[in-house]
C-alpha positions, 0 to 999 in steps of 0.5 A, spaced: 500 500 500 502 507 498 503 511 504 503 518 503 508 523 506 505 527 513 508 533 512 505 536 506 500 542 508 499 544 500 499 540 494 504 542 488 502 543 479 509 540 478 507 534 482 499 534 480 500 534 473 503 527 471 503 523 465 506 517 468 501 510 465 498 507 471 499 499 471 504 501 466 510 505 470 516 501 469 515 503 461 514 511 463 518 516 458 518 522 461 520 525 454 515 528 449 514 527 443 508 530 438 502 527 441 502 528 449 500 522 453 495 526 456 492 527 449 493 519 448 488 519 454 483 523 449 484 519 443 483 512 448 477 514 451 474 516 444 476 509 441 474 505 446 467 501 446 466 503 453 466 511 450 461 508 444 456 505 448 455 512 452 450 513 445 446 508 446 444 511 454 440 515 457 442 522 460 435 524 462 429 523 457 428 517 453 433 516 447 430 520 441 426 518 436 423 524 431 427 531 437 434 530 438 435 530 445 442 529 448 444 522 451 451 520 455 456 521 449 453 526 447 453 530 453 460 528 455 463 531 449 460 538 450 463 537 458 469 535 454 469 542 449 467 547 456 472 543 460 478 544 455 475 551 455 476 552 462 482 549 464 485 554 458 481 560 461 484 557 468 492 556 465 492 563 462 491 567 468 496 563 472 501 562 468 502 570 470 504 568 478 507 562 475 512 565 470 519 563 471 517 557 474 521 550 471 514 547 470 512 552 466 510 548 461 506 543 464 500 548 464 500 546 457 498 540 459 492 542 464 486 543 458 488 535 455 487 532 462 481 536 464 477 534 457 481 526 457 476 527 464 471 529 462 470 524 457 471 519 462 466 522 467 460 518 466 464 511 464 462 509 470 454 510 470 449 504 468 443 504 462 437 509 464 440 514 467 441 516 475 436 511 475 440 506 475 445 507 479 440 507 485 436 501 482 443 498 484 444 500 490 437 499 493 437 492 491 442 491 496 440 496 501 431 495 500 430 489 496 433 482 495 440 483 496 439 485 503 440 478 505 447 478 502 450 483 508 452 478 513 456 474 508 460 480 507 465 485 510 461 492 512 466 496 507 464 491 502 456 493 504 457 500 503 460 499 496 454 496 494 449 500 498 450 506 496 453 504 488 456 510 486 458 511 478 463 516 479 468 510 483 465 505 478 468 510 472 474 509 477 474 501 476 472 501 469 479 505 468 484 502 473 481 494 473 485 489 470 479 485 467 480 478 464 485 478 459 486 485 459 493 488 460 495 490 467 493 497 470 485 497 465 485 502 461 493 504 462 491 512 463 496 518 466 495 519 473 492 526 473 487 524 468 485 519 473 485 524 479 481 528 476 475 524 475 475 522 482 469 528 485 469 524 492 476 522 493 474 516 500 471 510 500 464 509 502 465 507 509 466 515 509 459 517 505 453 518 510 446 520 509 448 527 507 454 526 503 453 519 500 457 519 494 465 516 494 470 516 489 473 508 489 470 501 491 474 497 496 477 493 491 481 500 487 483 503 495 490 501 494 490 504 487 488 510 488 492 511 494 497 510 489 495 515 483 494 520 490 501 519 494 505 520 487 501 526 486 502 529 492 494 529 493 494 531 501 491 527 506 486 528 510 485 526 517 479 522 518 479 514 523 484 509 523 485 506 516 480 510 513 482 513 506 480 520 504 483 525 501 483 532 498 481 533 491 485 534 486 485 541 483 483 539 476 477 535 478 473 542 480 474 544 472 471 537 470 465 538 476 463 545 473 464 543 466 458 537 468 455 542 472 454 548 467 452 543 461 448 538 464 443 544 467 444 548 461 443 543 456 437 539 459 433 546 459 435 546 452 432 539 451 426 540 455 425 546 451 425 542 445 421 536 447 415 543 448 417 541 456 418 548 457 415 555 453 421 558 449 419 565 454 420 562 459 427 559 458 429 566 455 428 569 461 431 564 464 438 564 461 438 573 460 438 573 468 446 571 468 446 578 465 446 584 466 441 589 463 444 593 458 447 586 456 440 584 456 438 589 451 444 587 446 441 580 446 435 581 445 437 585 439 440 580 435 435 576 437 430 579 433 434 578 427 432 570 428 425 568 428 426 560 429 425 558 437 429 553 438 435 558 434 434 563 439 435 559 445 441 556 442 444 564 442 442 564 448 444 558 450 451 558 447 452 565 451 450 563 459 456 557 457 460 563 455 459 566 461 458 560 467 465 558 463 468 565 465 466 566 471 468 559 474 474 560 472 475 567 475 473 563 482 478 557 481 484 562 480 481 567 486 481 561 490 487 557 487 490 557 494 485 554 497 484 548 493 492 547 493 492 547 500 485 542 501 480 547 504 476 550 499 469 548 500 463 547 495 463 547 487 466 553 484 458 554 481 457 556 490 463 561 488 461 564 482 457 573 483 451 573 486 447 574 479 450 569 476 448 564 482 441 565 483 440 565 476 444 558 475 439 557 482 433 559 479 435 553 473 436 548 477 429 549 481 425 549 475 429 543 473 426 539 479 421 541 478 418 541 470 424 536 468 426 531 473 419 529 475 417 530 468 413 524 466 417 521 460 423 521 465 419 518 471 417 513 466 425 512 465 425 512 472 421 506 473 421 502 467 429 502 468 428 500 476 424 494 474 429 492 468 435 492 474 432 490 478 430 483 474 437 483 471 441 483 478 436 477 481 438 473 476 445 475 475 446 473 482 443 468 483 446 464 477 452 466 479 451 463 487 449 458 483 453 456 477 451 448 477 444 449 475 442 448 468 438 456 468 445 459 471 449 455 466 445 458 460 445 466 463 452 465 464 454 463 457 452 471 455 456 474 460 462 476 456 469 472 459 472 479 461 467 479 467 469 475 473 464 471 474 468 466 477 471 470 483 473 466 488 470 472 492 462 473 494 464 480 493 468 479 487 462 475 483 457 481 486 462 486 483 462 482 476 455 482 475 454 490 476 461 491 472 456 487 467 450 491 468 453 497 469 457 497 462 450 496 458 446 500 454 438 502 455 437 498 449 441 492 451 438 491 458 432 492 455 433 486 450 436 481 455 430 483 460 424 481 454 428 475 452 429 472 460 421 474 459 420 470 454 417 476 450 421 476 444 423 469 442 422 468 435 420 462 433 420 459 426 414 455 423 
């Protein structure tokens, strides 16, 4: 297990931004050649089939037919685009108090780590949107896997209670599946620090702050990536892991932050969700009044609705993107020392966070419990649900006739036969976690028997 050094009271870019691959450190070259590793970290991402099958899964409404509207894939290349915006906003206003420093030059860096991170950020999330993820958890925690806690350890039980799809995107990345090379995905240090929103395990998380950042199975490889990093560790129980976040997984936060609550007002607005005057009036209060007067001007010359908040959309990201960036460098001190509190939306001016308020309570209230959404809700709860019961069973139970033939669909990468009751409860989530909405929906009617097809 890495230790981490006591006497650090502040963390370091030069230590913070690191290209060394995980599982593959003994083949580290720190030399630079025409494409960065950070950026070979994008490039992965968006060849892998993990990354593709985000298109296929739901971000908040049901996956389009005739109106377009964003899914998971879609939805982490637009955090992507904010994300490298914001960490070049952020590079630029340091670079001035860093001048003269060696490392310097590593803040060239910082924009392909934060866009790598973005498009990393949801990996780890199941079909049918948030849904899923509390499906999962309420599994264990209010349904049939309530039986299995006594046959596991309590650190296991909060991993699987309180399943979380930000340590699952951490797993997905750093766990060597069978036949996979050692260290997963082989991604940099940085990148990986910087998906992890919730850095402690889920011993740590409570009713008020449920989420974490790694199952028990990754703790020692996070606390490896952290102590190379010179993440700073705070205090807390004997032998409980948490951390101060890194840096970079602020800018990876309030890229999501901006986006998912911009752009699913802009979705909901062409689902007819929400009338076109109320979403102007909603995105002109991040706005002063004579800036108002402006855009409403150049909004004349457009008659199409969807035209006009498109604008307006473009030019609320343009501003949540400036200021964001003007509260990390304002708090810049902070952070490195593992004492900033919140968000950087909790710290942006007055007008600009009661209008991002005001967005986010009209989304709970008109978009979230839309029914469409709660229909997903739903309808995605009784899938998992089945396909957890199933899965378990069959592979409690890998001698009957049924598990042998559900098991036969598992693909070989999945560790069903773990020596472990955790590890083979860890390879069925890993399983359901990586499918799409439309694959689960499939595998559900065919365990149903309702979309045998049959030749006479």
């Amino acid at each position: 297990m890495a230790t981490e050094k006591t006497d650090k009271t502040i963390m370091e870019w030069d230590a913070l931004i690191c290209d060394k691959r995980f599982g593959l450190e003994q083949y580290h070259d720190p030399k630079r050649g025409s494409r960065s590793d950070f950026l070979r970290d994008y490039d992965r991402l968006v060849f892998s089939s993990p990354f593709r099958r985000l298109q296929n899964k739901t971000q908040v409404f049901p996956l389009p037919g005739s109106i377009f509207v964003h899914n998971r894939l879609t939805h982490s290349l637009e955090v992507a685009c904010v994300g490298r915006s914001l960490a070049t906003e952020v590079t630029l206003r340091l670079r001035d108090k860093y001048a003269g420093a060696p490392w310097l030059g590593k803040f060239d860096a910082v924009g392909e780590i934060v866009s790598a991170a973005c498009l990393a950020h949801d990996l780890g999330n199941p079909p049918f949107g948030h849904s899923g993820e509390k499906a999962i958890a309420t599994f264990f925690s209010e349904g049939a896997g309530r039986s299995l806690e006594k046959e596991l350890t309590p650190r296991q039980w909060n991993d699987l209670i309180r399943f979380e799809g930000n340590a699952n995107a951490f797993r997905l990345l750093t766990h060597r599946f069978n036949g996979r090379r050692p260290g997963g995905f082989a991604m940099t240090y940085s990148m990986l620090a910087s998906i992890v929103k919730y850095p402690h395990e889920s011993s740590l998380a409570s009713a008020d702050h449920p989420k974490f950042g790694f199952f028990t199975s990754e703790k020692d490889d996070f606390e490896k990536i952290a102590s190379e990093l010179g993440m700073l560790r705070r205090p807390g129980p004997p032998g409980e892991v948490r951390y101060a976040r890194h840096p970079l997984v602020y800018l990876v936060e309030a890229a999501d932050d901006i986006c998912y609550e911009v752009m699913d007002i802009e979705d909901a607005h062409k689902l007819g969700l929400l009338p076109t005057r109320q979403v102007i009036e909603l995105f002109l209060a991040y706005f002063p009044e004579e800036r108002q007067s402006r855009m409403l001007k150049v909004m004349e010359a457009v008659t199409d609705p969807n035209e006009q908040i498109s604008y307006l959309r473009s030019s609320v990201i343009g501003r949540l993107v400036e200021v964001s960036a003007d509260a990390f460098v304002h708090n810049e001190h902070l952070i490195l020392e593992g004492n900033f509190s919140g968000s950087l939306i909790d710290h942006i001016p007055e007008r600009e966070r009661l209008a991002y308020s005001g967005c986010n309570e009209l989304s709970w209230n008109k978009i979230y419990r839309s029914p469409d959404v709660v229909d997903i809700d739903l309808a995605g709860t009784s899938i998992i649900t089945f396909l957890m019961e199933k899965l378990i069973h069959a592979v409690r139970n890998p001698q009957l006739n049924y598990s042998q033939l559900l098991l036969s669909k598992v693909p070989q990468q999945y560790e069903i036969n773990h020596p472990s009751l955790y590890g083979k409860l860890q390879a069925v989530i890993d399983h359901i976690s990586g499918m799409t909405d439309v694959y689960a929906l499939d595998l559900y009617r065919k365990l149903n028997g309702m979309s045998l097809k049959i030749n006479n």
